[in-house]
Every structure is written in C-alpha cells, then in structure tokens.
C-alpha positions in Angstrom: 0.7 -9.5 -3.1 -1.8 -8.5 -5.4 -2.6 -4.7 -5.9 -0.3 -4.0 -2.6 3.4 -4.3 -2.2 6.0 -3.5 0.3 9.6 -4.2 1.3 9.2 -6.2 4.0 12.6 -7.8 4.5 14.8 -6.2 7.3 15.6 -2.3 6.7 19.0 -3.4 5.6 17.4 -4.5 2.7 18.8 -3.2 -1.4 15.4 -3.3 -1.8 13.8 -0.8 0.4 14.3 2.7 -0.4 16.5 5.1 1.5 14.2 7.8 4.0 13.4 11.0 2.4 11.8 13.7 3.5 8.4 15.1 2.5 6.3 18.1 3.9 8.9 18.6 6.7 8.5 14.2 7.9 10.8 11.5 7.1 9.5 9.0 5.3 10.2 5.4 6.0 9.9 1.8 5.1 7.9 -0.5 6.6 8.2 -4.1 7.7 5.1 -6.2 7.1 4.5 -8.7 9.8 1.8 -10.5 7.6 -0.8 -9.3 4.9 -4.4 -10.2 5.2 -6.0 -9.6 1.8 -9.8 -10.4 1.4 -10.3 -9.6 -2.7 -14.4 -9.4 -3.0 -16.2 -9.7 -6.8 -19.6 -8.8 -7.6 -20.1 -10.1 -10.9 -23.9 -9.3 -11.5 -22.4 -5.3 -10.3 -19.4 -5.7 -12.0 -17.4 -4.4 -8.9 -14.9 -5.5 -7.2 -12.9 -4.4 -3.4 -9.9 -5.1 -1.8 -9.8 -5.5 1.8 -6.3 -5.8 3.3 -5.1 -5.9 7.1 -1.6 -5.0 7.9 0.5 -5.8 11.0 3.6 -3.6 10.5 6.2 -1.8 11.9 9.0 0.8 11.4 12.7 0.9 12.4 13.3 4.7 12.9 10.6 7.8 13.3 8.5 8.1 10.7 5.8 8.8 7.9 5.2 5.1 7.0 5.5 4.0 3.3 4.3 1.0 0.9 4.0 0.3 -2.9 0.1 0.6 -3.8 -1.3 1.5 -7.0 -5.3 1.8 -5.9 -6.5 4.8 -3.9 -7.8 4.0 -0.5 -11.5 3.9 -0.1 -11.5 3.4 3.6 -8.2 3.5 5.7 -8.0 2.7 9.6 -4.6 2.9 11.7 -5.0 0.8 15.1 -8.2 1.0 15.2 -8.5 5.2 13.8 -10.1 5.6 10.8 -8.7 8.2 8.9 -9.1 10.1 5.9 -8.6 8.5 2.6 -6.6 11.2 1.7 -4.2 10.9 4.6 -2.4 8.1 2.4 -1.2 10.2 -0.9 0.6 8.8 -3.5 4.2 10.8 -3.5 7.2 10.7 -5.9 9.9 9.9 -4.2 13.4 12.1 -4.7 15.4 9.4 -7.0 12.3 9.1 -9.2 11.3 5.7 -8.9 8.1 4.8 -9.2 4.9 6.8 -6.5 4.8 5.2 -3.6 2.2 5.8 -1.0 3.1 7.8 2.5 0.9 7.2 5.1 0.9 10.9 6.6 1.2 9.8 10.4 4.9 10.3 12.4 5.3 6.9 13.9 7.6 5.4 16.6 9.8 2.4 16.0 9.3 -0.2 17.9 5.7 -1.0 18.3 3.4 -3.0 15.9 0.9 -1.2 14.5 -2.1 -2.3 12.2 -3.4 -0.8 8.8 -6.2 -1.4 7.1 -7.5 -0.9 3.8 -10.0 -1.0 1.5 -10.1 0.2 -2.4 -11.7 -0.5 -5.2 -10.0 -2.8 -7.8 -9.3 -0.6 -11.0 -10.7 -2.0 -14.4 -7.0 -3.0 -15.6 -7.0 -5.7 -13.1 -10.3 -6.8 -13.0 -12.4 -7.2 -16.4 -15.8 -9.2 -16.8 -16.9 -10.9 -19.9 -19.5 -13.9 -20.5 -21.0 -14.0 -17.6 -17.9 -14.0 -15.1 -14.6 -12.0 -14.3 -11.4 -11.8 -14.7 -8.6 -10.8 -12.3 -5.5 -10.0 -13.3 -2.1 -9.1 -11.6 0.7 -7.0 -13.1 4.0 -6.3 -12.0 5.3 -3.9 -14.8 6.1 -0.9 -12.7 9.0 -2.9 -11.5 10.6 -1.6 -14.3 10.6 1.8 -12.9 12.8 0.3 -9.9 16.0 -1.1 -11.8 
C-alpha cells in the first residue's frame, strides 16, 4: 500500500492496535473500504506526490488512526478540507511505531472518506540518468513484533 498502511481487517483483528487515549479522545482503528492511490513523478522537477482517497469507517467513537510515514500536504474529510496539521503523527502508549491520528471524534457506523496528498520523501523516490526510482520499504514492521 505504498507509503500508507492501515489495519483494515475486522476490529477483531491481532493486528490492529488496542484504543488509547490521546489529548482527552480515544483513538481508534480504522477499516479501509478501498484505497485509491494516484502516485505522480515529475522527473524534469525531480518531484514526486501522492494522492490517496479513502473510504473508511470506525467501529466505536473515535479519533481515527492509520500507519503513514509522509506528512500530509493537503488533507480533506467528506468533503472538509482541513489543516494539515489536524493529522499528527503520535506515539502510541506500548511504543510501537508513530502512527498518525486524525484529530476529528467520529461515529461508528457511517463511511466516511479521506483524502490525502504528500510529497514522496527522497528515501523512496531517487532520480538518476535521466529517470526515477521508486522504492517501497516495509522496515518499521520491525517496530510491531
């Protein structure tokens, strides 16, 4: 899933985290409905974007969470845009790797779409000779065992 991640099985999944709590919400995982990703390279500007749309939900009130690295450029919740910075990375209690909280209470039950858009971050892209490089890593799955 590229640069993003989630646990997107059922919440009775080992592999979603428990809820925590952070700044007075609960913080809980999400269950992806799909993942549209739209990965965009510049070579000649040596740039390159992410663009992903997220159908979701959550099964119990809460601050939505989800495994990405980048930091947002642009960030819209059914249809809001929001502040980058409403989608901080956060250390959760048992240490595992930083996940990101999306700092909106939701309700369970209905879908709700995200989108994003970040830069990709020179580790994973790269250009030499005249073209680039892209590159995905799942190292900090180390942090989760």
């Amino acid at each position: 899933m590229s640069s993003l991640q989630t646990w997107s099985r059922s919440p009775n999944s080992a592999d979603a985290p428990p809820p925590f709590t952070w700044q007075g919400k609960t913080v809980v995982p999400v269950e992806f409905k799909r993942l549209d990703l739209t990965l965009s390279i510049d070579v000649p500007a040596k740039r390159g974007t992410g663009h992903a749309r997220i159908p979701f939900t959550v099964t119990q009130r809460g601050a939505p969470l989800m495994d990405m690295v980048p930091s947002p450029t642009r960030l819209e919740l059914d249809g809001r845009e929001l502040a980058p910075d409403a989608f901080p990375e956060v250390e959760p209690p048992n240490g595992e790797a930083k996940v990101r909280v999306l700092d909106v209470e939701l309700d369970p039950g209905a879908e709700h779409v995200l989108t994003i858009d970040y830069t990709l971050a020179p580790e994973t892209l790269s250009f030499e000779s005249g073209g680039a490089r892209l590159s995905f890593f799942m190292t900090d799955l180390d942090q989760r065992e």
